[in-house]
C-alpha positions in Angstrom: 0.0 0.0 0.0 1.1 3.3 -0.8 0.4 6.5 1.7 -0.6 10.0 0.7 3.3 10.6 1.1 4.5 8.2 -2.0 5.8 6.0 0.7 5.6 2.5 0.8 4.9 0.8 4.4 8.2 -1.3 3.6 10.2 2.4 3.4 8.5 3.5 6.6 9.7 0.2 8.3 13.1 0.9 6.9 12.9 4.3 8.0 12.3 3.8 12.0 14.5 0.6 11.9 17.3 3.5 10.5 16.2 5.4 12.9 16.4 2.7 16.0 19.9 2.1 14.6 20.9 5.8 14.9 19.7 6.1 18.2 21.3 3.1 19.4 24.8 4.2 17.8 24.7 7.9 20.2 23.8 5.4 23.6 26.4 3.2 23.0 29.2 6.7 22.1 27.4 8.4 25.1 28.2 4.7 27.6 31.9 4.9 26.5 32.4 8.4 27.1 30.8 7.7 30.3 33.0 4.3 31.2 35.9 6.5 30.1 35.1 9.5 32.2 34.7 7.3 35.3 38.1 5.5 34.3 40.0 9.0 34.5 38.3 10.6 37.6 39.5 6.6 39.1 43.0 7.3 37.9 43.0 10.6 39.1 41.8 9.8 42.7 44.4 6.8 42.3 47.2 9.5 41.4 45.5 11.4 44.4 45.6 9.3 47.2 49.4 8.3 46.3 50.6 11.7 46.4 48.8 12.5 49.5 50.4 8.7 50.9 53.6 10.0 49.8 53.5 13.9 51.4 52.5 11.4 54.7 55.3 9.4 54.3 57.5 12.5 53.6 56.1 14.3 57.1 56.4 11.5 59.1 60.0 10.8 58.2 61.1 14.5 59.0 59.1 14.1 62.3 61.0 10.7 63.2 64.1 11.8 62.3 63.6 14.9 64.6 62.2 12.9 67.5 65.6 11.4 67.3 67.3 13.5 68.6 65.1 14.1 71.8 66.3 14.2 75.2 63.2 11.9 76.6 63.3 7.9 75.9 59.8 7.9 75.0 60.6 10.0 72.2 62.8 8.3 70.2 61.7 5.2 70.8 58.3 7.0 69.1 60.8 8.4 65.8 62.4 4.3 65.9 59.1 3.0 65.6 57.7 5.5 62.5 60.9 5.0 61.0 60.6 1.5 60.8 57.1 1.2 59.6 58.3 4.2 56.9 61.1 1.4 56.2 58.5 -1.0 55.6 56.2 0.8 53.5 58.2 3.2 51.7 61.2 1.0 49.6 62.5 4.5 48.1 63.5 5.3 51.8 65.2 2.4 52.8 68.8 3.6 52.2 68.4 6.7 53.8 66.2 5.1 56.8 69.1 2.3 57.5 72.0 5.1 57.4 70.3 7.5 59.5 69.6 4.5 62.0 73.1 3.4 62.0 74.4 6.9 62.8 72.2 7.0 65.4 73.7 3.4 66.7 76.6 4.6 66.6 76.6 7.9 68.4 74.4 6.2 71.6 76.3 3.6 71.7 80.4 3.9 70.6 83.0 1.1 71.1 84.8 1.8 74.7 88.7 1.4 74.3 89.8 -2.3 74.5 91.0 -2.7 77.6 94.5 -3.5 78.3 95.5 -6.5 80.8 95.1 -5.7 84.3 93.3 -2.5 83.5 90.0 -1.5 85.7 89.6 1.8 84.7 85.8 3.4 84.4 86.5 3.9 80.2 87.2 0.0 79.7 84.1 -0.6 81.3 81.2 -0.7 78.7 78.0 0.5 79.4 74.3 -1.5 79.0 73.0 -1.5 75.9 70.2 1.1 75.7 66.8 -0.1 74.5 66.1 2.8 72.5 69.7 1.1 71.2 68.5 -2.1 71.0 65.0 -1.1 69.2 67.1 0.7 66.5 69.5 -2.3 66.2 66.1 -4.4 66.2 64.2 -2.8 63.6 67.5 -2.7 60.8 68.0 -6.3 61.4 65.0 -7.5 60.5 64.7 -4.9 57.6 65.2 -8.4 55.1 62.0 -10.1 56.8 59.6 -7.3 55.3 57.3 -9.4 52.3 58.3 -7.4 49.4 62.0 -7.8 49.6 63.7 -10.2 47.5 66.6 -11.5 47.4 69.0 -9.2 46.0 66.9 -6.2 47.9 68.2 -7.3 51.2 72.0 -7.0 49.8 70.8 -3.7 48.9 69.5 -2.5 52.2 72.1 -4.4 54.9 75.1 -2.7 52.9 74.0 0.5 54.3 73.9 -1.0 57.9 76.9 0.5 59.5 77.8 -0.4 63.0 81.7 0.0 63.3 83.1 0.9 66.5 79.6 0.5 68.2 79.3 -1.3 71.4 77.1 -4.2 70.7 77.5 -6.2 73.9 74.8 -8.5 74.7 72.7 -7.2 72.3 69.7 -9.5 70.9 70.0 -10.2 67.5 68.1 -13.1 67.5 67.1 -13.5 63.3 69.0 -10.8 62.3 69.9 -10.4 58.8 73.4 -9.0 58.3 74.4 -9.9 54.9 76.8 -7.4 54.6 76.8 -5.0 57.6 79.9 -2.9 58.7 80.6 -4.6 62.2 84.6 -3.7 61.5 85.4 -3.2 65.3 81.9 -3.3 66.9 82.0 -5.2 70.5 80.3 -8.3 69.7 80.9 -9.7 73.3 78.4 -12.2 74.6 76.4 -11.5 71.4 75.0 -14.7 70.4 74.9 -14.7 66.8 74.0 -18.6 66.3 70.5 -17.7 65.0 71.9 -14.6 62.6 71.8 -14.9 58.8 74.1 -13.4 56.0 77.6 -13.1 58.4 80.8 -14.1 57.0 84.4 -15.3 58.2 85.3 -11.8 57.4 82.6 -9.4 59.2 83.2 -11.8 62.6 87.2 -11.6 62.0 87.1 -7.7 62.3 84.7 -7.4 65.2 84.9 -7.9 69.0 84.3 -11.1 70.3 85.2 -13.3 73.3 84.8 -16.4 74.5 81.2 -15.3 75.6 80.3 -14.9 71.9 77.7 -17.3 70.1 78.7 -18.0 66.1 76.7 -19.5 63.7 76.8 -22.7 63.0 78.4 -22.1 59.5 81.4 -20.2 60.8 81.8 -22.4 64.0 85.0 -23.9 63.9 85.8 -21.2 60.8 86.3 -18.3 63.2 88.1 -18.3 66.8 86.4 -15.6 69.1 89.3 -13.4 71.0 90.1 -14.2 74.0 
């Protein structure tokens, strides 16, 4: 049948189906720009919330390493413990975070002279090891244990463990990891190190030890403690 128009009911039906095809084709343009627009405002508030994780992480290292220097135990041991979660969850820190700990190491607690036979004097004498000390020793020792840390990171993060001339005695360093810590001269007396990792002939050889001193079971026999 043909309308008052000159159209046919088959060019009508062509006509709307044309049309149903066209309208189709803008809601499928109008869902991508959509998906897309909610893709970017997701990798901006990704891109967001790092940089606000980061200026965090940035804050609360300055703080720590601030805190360090306190004159109230509390204190520090408050910067030790913020510096070792930013050790954990910041790996760009790590290098900074294990020197600055090491310094700190090693200005509480230096090497006293070696005492010479016979002598008595207060200097030979060393002095308890600190637990703000001990907490700082604690948390760089176990810096290898974190779950993202492979194999070659923990070379990477020990190496910048220095701990020369420190006074180490009795200190716990039960699991430690020092695969390549500086322990040249550090007083290692009564340390038991059978439960350590990562020590060799050489870092027990230039260290402190006496008979008190606990090796593991790798360098027993290997290396003689002093005396």
């Amino acid at each position: 049948m043909r309308r008052t128009d000159g159209s046919t009911r088959g060019d009508l039906a062509a006509e709307t189906q044309e049309r149903r095809g066209r309208g189709s084709s803008w809601t499928a343009r109008i869902q991508i720009l959509s998906a897309l627009a909610t893709v970017g405002a997701l990798v901006f508030t990704g891109w967001q919330t790092r940089l606000i994780q980061q200026q965090n992480l940035t804050q609360a290292l300055g703080q720590a390493v601030d805190q360090l220097d306190s004159d109230q135990l509390s204190v520090r041991l408050l910067g030790i413990h913020t510096l070792g979660r930013v050790l954990r969850d910041s790996p760009p820190d790590r290098q900074a975070i294990a020197q600055g700990l090491s310094r700190f190491i090693r200005e509480r607690a230096p090497a006293t002279p070696a005492a010479k036979p016979g002598e008595t004097s207060p200097t030979s004498i060393p002095k308890p090891l600190a637990e703000d000390v001990q907490t700082a020793l604690s948390v760089l020792a176990h810096a290898g244990s974190f779950s993202d840390v492979t194999d070659a990171d923990v070379g990477d993060i020990s190496q910048y463990i220095d701990l020369h001339a420190t006074n180490l005695i009795d200190a716990n360093l039960f699991d430690a990891d020092l695969t390549g810590a500086n322990l040249s001269g550090a007083d290692l007396s009564g340390v038991d190190l059978s439960k350590t990792w990562g020590l060799t002939p050489a870092q027990v050889e230039k260290a402190r030890t006496d008979a008190a001193t606990k090796l593991p079971p790798p360098l027993q026999g290997k290396v003689h403690p002093d005396q």
